[in-house]
C-alpha positions in Angstrom: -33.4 10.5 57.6 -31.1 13.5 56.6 -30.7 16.3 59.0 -28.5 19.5 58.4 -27.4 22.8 60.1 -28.9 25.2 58.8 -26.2 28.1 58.8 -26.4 32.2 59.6 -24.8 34.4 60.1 -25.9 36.7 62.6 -25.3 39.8 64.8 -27.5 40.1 67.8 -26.5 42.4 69.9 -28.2 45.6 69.5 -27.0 48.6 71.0 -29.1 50.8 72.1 -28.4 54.3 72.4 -24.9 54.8 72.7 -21.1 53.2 71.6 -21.0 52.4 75.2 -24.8 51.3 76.0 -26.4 50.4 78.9 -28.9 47.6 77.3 -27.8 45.2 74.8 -29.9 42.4 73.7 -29.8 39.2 72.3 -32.7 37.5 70.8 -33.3 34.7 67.9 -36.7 35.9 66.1 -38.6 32.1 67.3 -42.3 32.7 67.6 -43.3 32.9 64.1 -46.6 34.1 62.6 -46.2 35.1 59.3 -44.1 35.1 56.0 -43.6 37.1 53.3 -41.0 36.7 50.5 -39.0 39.4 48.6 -36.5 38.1 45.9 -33.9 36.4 47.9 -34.8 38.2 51.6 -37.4 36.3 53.7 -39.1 38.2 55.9 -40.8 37.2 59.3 -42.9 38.2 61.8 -42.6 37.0 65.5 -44.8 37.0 68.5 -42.8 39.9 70.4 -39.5 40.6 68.8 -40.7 42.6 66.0 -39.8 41.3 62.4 -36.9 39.2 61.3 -35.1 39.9 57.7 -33.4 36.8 56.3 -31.0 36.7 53.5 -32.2 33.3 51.9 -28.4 32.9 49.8 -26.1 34.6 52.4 -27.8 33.6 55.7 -27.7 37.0 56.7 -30.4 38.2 59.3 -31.4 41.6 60.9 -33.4 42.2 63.6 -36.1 45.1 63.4 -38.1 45.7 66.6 -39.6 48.4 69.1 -35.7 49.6 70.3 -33.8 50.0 66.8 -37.0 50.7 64.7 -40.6 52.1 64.2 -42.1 48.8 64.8 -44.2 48.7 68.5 -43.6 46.4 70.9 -46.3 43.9 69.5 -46.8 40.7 68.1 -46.6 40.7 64.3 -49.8 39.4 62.9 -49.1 39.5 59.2 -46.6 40.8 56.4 -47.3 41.7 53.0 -45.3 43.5 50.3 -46.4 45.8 47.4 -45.1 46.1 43.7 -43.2 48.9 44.9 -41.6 46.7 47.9 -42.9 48.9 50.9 -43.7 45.8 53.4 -46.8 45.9 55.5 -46.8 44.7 58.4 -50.1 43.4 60.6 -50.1 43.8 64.4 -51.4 44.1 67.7 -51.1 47.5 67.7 -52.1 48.6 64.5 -50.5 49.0 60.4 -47.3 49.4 59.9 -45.8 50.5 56.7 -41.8 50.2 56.1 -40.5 51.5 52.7 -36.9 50.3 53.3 -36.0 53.6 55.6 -39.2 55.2 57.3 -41.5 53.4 59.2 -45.4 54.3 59.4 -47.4 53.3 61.5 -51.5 53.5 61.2 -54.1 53.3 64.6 -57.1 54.2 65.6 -55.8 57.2 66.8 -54.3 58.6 63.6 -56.0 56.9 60.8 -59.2 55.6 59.8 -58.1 52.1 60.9 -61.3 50.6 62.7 -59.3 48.4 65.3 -55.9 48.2 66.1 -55.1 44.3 66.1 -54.5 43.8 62.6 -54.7 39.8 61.3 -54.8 39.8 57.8 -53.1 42.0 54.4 -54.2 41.4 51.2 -53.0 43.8 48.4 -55.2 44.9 45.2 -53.7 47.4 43.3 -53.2 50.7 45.2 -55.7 49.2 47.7 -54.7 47.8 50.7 -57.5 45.1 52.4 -56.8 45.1 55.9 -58.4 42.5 58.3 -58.7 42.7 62.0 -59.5 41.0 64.8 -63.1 42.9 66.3 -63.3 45.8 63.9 -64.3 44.4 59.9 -62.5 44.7 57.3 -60.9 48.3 55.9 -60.1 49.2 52.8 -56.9 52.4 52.0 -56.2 53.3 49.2 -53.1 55.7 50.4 -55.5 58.5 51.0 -58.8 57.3 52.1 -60.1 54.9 54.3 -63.5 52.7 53.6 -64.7 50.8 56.7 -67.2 47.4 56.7 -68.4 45.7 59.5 -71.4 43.8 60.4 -73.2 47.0 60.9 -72.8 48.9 57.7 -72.4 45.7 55.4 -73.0 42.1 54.5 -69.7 40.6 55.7 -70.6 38.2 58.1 -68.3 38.7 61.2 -66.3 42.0 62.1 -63.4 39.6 63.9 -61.5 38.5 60.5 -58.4 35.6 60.1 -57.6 35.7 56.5 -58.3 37.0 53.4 -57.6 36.4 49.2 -58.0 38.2 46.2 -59.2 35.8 43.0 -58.9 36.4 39.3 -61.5 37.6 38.7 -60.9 40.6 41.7 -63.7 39.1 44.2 -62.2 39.3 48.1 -62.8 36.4 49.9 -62.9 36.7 53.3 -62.6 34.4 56.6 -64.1 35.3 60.1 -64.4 33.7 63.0 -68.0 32.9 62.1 -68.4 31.7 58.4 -66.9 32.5 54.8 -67.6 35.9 52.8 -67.0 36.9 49.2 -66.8 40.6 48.1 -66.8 41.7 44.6 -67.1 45.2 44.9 -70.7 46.3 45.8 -72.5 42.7 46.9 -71.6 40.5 49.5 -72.4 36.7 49.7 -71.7 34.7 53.0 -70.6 30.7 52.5 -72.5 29.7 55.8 -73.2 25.8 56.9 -76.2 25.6 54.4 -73.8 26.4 52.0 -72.1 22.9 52.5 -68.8 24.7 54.1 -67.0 22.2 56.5 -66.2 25.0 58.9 -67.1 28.1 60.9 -63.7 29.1 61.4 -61.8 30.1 58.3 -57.9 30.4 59.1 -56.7 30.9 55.9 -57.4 30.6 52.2 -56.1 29.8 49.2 -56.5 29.6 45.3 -55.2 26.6 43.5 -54.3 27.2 39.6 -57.8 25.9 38.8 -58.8 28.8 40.7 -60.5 26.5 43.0 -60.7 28.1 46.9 -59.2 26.0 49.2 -59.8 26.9 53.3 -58.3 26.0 56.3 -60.9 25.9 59.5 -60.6 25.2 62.8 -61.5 22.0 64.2 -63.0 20.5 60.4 -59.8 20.1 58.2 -59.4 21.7 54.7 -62.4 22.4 52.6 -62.4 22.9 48.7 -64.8 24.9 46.5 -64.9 24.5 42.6 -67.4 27.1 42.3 -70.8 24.7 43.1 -70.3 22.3 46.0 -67.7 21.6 49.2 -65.6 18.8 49.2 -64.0 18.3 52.9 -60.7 16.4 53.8 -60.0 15.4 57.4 -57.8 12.7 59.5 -59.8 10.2 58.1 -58.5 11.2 54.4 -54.5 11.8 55.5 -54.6 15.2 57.3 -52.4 15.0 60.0 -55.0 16.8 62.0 -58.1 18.7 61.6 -57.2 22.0 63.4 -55.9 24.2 60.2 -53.7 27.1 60.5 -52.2 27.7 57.3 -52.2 27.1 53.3 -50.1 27.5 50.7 -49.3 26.1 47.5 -46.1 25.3 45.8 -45.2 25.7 42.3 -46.1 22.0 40.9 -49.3 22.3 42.3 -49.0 20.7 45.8 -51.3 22.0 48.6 -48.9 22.7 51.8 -51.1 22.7 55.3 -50.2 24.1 58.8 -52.1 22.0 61.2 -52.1 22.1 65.0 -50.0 18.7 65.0 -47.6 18.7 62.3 -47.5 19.5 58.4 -49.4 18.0 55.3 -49.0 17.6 51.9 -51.6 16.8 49.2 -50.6 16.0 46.0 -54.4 16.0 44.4 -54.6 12.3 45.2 -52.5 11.5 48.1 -52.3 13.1 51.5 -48.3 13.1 53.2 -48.4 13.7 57.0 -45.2 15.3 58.5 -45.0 15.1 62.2 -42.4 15.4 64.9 -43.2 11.3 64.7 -42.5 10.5 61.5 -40.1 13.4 59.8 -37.2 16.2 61.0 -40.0 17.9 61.6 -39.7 19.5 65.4 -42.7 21.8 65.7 -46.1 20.1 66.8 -47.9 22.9 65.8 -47.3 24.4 62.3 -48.8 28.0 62.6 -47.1 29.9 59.9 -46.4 28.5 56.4 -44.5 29.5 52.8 -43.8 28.1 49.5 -40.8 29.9 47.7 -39.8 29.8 44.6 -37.9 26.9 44.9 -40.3 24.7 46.5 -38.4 25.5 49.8 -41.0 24.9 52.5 -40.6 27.7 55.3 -42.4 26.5 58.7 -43.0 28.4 61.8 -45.1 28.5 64.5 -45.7 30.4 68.1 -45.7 27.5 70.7 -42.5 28.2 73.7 -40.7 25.7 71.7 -40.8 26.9 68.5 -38.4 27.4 66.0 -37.6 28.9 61.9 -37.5 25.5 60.0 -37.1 24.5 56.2 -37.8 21.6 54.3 -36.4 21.2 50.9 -38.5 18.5 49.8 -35.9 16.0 51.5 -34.0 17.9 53.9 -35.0 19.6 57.6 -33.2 22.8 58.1 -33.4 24.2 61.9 -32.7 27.7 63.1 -32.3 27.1 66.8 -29.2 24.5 65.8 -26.9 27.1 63.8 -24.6 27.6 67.4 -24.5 31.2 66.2 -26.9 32.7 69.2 -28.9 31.9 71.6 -31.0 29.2 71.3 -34.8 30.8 72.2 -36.3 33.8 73.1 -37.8 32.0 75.8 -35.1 32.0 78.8 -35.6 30.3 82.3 -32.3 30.0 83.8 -28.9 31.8 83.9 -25.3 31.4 85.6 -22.2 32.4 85.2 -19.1 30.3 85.6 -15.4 31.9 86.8 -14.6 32.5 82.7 -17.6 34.7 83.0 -19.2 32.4 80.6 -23.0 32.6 80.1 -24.5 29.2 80.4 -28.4 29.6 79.7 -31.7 27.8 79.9 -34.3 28.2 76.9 -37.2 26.5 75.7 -34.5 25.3 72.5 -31.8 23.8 74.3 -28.7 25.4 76.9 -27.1 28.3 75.1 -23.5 28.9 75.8 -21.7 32.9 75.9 -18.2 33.3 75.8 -19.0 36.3 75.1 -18.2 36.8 71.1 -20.5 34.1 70.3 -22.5 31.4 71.0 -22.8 27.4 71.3 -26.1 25.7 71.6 -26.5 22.3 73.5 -29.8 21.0 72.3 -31.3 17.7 70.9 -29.9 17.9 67.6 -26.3 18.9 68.7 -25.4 17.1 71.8 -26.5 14.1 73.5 -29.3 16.1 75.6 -31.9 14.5 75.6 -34.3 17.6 76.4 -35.7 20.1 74.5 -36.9 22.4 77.0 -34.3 23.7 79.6 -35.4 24.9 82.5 -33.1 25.0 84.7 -28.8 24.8 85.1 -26.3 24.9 87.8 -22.4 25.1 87.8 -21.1 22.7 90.7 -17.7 24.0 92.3 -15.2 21.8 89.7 -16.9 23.2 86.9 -19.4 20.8 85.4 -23.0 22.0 84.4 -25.9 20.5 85.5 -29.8 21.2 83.5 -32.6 19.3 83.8 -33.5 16.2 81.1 -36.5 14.6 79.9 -36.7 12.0 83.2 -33.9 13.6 85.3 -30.6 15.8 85.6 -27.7 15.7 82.7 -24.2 16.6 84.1 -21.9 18.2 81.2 -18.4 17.8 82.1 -16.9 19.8 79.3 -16.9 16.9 77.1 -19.7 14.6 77.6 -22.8 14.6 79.1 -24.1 12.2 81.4 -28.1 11.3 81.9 -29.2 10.5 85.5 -33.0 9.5 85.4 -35.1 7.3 87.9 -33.4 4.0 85.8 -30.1 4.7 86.7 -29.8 6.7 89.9 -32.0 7.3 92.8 -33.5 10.3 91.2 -37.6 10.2 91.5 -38.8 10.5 88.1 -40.5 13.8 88.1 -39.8 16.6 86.3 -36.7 18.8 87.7 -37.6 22.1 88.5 -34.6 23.5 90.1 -30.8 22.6 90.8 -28.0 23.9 93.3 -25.2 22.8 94.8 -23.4 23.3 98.3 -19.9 24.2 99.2 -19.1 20.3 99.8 -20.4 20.1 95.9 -23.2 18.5 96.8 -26.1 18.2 93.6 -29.5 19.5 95.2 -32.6 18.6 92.8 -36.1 19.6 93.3 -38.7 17.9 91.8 -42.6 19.1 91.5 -44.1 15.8 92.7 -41.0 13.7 93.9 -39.4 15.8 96.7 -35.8 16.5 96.7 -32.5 14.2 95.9 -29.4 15.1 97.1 -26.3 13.5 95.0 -22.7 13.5 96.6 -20.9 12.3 93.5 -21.3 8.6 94.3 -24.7 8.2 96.6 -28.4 9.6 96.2 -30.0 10.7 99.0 -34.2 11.4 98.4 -35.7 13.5 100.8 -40.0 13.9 100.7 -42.8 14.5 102.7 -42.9 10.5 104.0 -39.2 10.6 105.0 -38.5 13.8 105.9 -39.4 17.2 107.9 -40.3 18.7 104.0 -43.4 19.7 104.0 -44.3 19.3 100.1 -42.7 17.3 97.6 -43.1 20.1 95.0 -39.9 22.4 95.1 -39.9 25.4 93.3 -36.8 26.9 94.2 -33.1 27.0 96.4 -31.2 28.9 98.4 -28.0 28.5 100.1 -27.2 30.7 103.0 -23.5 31.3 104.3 -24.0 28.7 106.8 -24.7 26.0 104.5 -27.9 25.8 105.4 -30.3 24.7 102.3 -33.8 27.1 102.4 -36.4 25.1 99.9 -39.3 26.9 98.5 -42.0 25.1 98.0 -45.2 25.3 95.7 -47.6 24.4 98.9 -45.6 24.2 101.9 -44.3 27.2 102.4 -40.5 27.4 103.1 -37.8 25.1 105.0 -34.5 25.4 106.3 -32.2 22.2 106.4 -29.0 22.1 107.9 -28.2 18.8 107.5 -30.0 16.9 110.2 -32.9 19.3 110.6 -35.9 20.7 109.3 -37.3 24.1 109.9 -40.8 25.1 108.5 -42.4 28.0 108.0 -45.7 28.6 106.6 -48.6 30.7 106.7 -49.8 29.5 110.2 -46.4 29.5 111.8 -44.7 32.3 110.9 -45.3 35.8 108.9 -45.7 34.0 105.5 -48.5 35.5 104.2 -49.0 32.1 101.8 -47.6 28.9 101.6 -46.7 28.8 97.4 -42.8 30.0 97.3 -41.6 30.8 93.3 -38.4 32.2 94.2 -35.9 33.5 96.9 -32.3 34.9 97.1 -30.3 36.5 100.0 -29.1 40.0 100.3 -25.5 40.7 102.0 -26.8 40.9 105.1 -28.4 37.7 105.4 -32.0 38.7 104.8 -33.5 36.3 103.1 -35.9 37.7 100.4 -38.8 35.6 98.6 -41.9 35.8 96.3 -45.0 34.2 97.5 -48.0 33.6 95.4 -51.6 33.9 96.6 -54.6 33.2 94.5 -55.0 36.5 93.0 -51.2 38.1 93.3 -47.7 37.5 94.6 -46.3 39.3 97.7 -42.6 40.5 98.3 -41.5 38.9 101.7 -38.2 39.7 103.6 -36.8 37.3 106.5 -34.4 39.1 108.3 -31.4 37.8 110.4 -33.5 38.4 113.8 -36.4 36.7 112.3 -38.9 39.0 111.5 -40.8 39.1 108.7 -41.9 42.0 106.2 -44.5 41.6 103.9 -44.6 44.2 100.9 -47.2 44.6 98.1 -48.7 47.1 96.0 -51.2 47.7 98.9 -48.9 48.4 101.6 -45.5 50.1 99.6 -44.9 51.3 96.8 -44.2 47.6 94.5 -46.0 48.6 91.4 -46.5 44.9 89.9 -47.6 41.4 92.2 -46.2 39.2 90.0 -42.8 38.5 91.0 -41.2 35.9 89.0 -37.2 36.5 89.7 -35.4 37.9 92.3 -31.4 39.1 92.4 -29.7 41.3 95.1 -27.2 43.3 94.0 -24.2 43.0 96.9 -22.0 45.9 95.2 -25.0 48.7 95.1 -26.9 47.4 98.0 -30.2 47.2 96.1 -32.8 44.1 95.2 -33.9 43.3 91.7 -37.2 42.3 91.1 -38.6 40.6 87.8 -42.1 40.8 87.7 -44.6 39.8 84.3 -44.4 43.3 82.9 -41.7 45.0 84.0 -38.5 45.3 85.5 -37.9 47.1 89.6 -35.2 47.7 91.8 -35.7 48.5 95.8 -32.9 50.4 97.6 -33.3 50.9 101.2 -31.7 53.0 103.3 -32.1 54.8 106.8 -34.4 57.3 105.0 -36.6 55.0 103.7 -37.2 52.7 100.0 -36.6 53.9 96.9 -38.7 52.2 94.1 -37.8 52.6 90.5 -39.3 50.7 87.5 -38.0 49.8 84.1 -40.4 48.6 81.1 -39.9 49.0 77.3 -41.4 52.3 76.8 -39.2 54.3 80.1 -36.0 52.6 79.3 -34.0 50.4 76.8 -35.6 47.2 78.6 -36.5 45.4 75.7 -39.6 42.9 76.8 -41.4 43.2 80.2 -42.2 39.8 80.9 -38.9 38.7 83.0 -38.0 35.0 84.3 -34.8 35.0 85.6 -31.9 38.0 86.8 -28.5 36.9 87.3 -24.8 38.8 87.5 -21.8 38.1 85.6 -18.6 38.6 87.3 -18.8 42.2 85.8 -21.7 43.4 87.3 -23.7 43.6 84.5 -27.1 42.6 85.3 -28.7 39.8 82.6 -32.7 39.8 82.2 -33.9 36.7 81.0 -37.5 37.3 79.4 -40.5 35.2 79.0 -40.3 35.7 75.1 -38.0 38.4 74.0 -34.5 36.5 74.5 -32.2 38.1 76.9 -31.1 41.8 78.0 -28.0 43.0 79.8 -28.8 45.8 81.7 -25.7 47.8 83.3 -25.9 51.9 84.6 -23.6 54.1 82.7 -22.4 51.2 80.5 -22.2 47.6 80.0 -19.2 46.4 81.3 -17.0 44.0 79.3 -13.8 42.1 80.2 -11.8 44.5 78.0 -13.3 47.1 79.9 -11.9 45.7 83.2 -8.3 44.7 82.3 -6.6 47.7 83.2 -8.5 47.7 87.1 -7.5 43.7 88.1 -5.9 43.6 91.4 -2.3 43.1 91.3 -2.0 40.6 94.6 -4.1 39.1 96.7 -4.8 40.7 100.1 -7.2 39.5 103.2 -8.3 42.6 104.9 -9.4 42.8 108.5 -13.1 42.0 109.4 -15.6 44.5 110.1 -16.9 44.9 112.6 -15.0 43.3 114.8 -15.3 42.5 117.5 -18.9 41.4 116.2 -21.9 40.0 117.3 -22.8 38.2 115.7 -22.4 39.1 111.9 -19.3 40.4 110.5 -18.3 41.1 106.8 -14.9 39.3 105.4 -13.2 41.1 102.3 -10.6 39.8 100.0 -8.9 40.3 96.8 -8.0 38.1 93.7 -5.2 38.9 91.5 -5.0 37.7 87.8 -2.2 34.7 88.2 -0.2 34.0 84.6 -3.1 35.3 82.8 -5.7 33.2 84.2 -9.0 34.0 84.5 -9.7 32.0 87.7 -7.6 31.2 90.9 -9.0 27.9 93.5 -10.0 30.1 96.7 -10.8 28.8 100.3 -12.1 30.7 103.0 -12.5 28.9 106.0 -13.3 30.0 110.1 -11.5 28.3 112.9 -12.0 28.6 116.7 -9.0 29.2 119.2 -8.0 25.1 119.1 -7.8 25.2 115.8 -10.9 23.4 114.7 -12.8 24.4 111.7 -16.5 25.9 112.1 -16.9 27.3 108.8 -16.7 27.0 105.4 -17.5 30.4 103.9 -15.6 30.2 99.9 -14.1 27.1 98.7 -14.7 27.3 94.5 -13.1 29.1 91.7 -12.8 32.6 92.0 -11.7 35.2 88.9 -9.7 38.2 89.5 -11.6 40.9 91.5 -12.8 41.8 95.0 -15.0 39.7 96.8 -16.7 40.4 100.2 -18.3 37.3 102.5 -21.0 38.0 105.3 -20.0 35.4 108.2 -23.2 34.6 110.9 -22.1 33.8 114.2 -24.8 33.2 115.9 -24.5 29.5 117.4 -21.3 29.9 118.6 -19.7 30.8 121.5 -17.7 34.4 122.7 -13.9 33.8 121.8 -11.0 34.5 119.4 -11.3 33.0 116.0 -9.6 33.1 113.0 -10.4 33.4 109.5 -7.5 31.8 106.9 -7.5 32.6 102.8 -5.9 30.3 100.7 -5.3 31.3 97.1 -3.1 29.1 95.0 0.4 29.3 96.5 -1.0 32.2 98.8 -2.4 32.3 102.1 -2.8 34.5 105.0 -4.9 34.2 108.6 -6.5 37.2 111.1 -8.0 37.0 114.3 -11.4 38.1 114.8 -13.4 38.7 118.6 -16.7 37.4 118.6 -18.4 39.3 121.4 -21.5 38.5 123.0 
């Protein structure tokens, strides 16, 4: 079978409000619901990126949504266009009209619009038909609006999917409860004594016969010649009976969206294309068009999802162009020394340099997962995600699969990765515990071999000890160092629950973690002395319980918090915490729902969102390496600790020079005690030019002199520090 790129070209940064913005975005437009065609420009809608333009000849594509346009931050419904090109647009938060420059948009608060979820566009005219979802069916005709609902009319259900004009001017429309036809002053509902072979009426469709053709939900495709139903299901060739979509081409053959795969009937013949049998990718086919040129334009809304053409021969894929990043679904970001983005999506691992990007996925490496989840950077540089049965290490050249044939991995699916200053791989499974991977041995630590008290890891954290802390979905948390294991959990310690979803360490060793209850999630602090704080939107001032990433930013001494609809920071300081909250309608944050916060080695802060691609978020201006050049450190220098003498925490700064122009320098830290014997490893990695500051936790050892040696390339340099207890 025949599988090809399909090329654009694509800018996808958008810039919000200045040359030197703080938010910039990039998103793909995946998530489709609707089509609409205008000459050579395809035009999109998409479940929470607003609507996508698409030059069909040049590849070109621009992005309009809530931050560069009058579009609200909602999913697109439905498009339609006029004879005088103005596009309408369908969604959940009402009409919108675009003429090429202005943008209208129509509510119940400003228009006769009966509900503001719009589903379905059909154009007569100057009339505009306008379906939605709980309020009928309304009728403008650019001045006035006509409303008809269950209560004022015959139509037989106010909560409407689709709707089609015939020749002969009758509006047919589908509900969620049976078929109704409108010719102007009578109404006639197509219930199941009419012979109709569904309640549910997704879409419909007129062949050149003028013969209605419906899509339903759960009973196939149905056809009408004006007297009696004739129903096609599985039985007959439909690739399933759940129907989203309909369209015909121009030869006559009836396209289907079905809820596994596409169809094709010829009038005789029924052709099934599934993810089986064909290029084709998506399971579920939820948005559907037939241009000009028999070009068969495919989208649909599951995490996965992707723009797709079929030529009649060909697939074409959007998410394989290694233009941008793969999905607007993003679970997992690091950084590497080059300040590279490597990131997770439901399409594959995207990869930054930051002018463009490269896309590992199915179709364009040897990955053999779709879904990304997670991705970690060991300390010589090669990137570990998780695979279909396993890990996959990328070494900058090929990837290698570890699964539960070829390793001592347990095959369950891979939920997180880290790795430890001796480079060893940490994998957590949901189901098969943890394995540990030196390079050459696996190591499988669970609840039957081990002090871990559930086999279903959620998430990692290494401390500046070494120590591994393991979140777990029902075991609360534990600390390993090596040889043993510390629990904590709700009955032991201040846990206020024993489901962990994520945890990261501030620079003073606090460790700070999300746990889940039933009904909400709580913000939990462990401090150094062990104590345990539990915050929630009963007790402080957290305005959101669903914490689904958490990030501390060293340099400003503040947490990030990613919660399901908005973005927060906490500051504290000796006069208290200082809460401040960032969603799409108070700043330039452009989709609420947040997965994953990381920093690149500039200190911009990257939001990774649960739908609406990713955001770089930086105050007074992102910060790019041109924007750095001039402020790289000239030489390296190893300052004295502070405080010192300690007890038993101290902080350890240092600086990185840029050496013959490159970008990253090999950099060990290490702690020895007065006979010269090592007791700590705190750096020992790649390290790119800038200043770096260590916290170094004394605690189980001894009063003395130590000392703390730097070695950078052909540099190095040792102090003496007094631990004092």
């Amino acid at each position: 079978m025949k599988r090809l790129i399909f090329l654009f070209c694509l800018l996808v940064a958008f810039p919000s409000y200045s040359q030197n913005p703080e938010w910039q975005y990039y998103i793909t437009g995946n998530g489709i619901t609707s089509f609409a065609m205008d000459s050579d420009t395809l035009w999109y809608g998409t479940t929470s990126v607003g609507i996508v333009k698409l030059n069909v000849q040049t590849g070109e594509k621009t992005f309009y949504h809530s931050k560069n346009s009058g579009i609200p931050l909602a999913a697109v419904r439905t498009i339609s266009i006029d004879e005088d090109g103005n596009k309408w647009i369908g969604t959940d938060s009402g009409l919108v009209k675009f003429d090429g420059v202005n943008w209208t948009v129509y509510n119940t608060s400003n228009s006769g619009l009966p509900y503001n979820r719009v589903e379905a566009i059909e154009i007569d005219g100057n009339n505009l038909w306008i379906g939605t979802h709980g309020g009928g069916l309304a009728k403008y005709d650019g001045t006035n609006w006509t409303v008809y609902n269950t209560t004022n009319s015959g139509i037989s259900n106010d909560y409407i999917l689709s709707l089609k004009l015939d020749i002969a001017g009758n509006l047919w429309v589908g509900t969620n409860l049976w078929l109704s036809k409108f010719d102007g002053s009578n109404w006639e509902i197509f219930d199941r004594n009419s012979g109709i072979p569904g309640a549910i009426i997704s879409d419909i469709a007129f062949d050149s016969d003028n013969n209605l053709w419906i899509g339903t939900i759960g009973y196939g495709v149905g056809k009408y010649d004006g007297l009696s139903w004739q129903k096609y299901t599985y039985s007959d060739g439909l690739s399933d009976e759940e129907i989203y979509c309909l369209n015909f081409d121009n030869i006559g053959n009836l396209w289907v969206g079905t809820d596994f795969g596409l169809s094709k009937f010829d009038g005789s013949t029924w052709t099934a294309f599934t993810p089986n049998n064909s290029g084709l990718r998506l399971n579920s086919v939820e948005a559907l068009f037939v241009d000009d040129n028999d070009r068969v334009w495919i989208g649909g809304t599951s995490v996965y999802s992707e723009l797709t053409m079929f030529d009649g021969s060909s697939w074409f894929y959007d998410s394989a162009t290694e233009m941008y990043i793969p999905a607007d679904y993003v679970n997992d970001i690091k950084v590497d020394e080059n300040n590279n983005m490597w990131v997770a999506t439901n399409c594959g691992l995207g990869f930054f340099d930051g002018k463009k990007w490269s896309v590992y996925n199915l179709l364009t490496s040897n990955l053999n997962s779709y879904i990304i989840s997670c991705v970690d950077l060991d300390n010589n540089g090669n990137v570990w995600v998780n695979s279909k049965d396993g890990v996959a290490m990328f070494d900058g050249s090929d990837w290698i699969d570890y699964n539960s044939n070829n390793s001592g991995i347990p095959g369950y699916f891979v939920r997180t990765i880290t790795h430890d200053n001796h480079n060893n791989i940490w994998i957590g499974t949901y189901g098969g515990g943890i394995a540990k991977f030196d390079g050459t041995n696996w190591t499988v630590y669970n609840t039957s071999n081990s002090g871990l008290p559930s086999d279903h890891i959620s998430s990692f954290a290494i401390d500046d000890n070494g120590n591994l802390w393991i979140g777990t979905s029902f075991g609360g948390l534990a600390k390993f160092d090596g040889t043993n294991w510390t629990v904590y959990n709700s009955n032991n310690s201040g846990l206020p629950d024993d489901g962990i979803r994520t945890m990261t360490f501030d620079n003073k060793g606090n460790l700070w973690l999300s746990v889940y209850s039933v009904y909400y999630d709580n913000l939990v602090r462990f401090d150094t002395q062990n104590n345990w704080v539990v915050l929630n939107s009963s007790n402080s001032q957290l305005p959101n319980n669903y914490i689904y990433a958490l990030k501390y930013d060293n340099v400003n001494d503040q947490l990030w918090i990613g919660s399901g609809n908005k973005l927060i920071s906490l500051k504290i300081t000796a006069w208290g915490k200082t809460w401040n909250e960032f969603n799409s309608k108070n700043s330039g944050l452009f989709y609420n729902s947040i997965r994953v916060l990381e920093f690149d080695n500039n200190g911009n802060l990257l939001i990774g969102t649960n739908g609406g691609g990713l955001t770089i978020y930086h105050e007074g201006g992102i910060v790019s390496v041109n924007n750095r050049k001039e402020n790289l450190p000239a030489g390296f220098i190893l300052y004295q600790n502070y405080p010192n003498p300690f007890n038993p925490e101290t902080t350890i700064k240092y600086t990185i020079p840029a050496i013959n122009n490159r970008q990253a320098t090999k950099v060990k830290l290490v702690v020895y005690d007065l006979l010269g014997r090592e007791v700590a490893t705190l750096v020992n990695g790649e390290k790119s030019a800038g200043n770096y500051e260590v916290h170094f936790n004394a605690s189980g050892l001894p009063s003395g002199l130590y000392f703390y040696k730097l070695t950078a390339g052909n540099y190095s340099a040792v102090k003496k520090m007094i631990l004092m207890k």
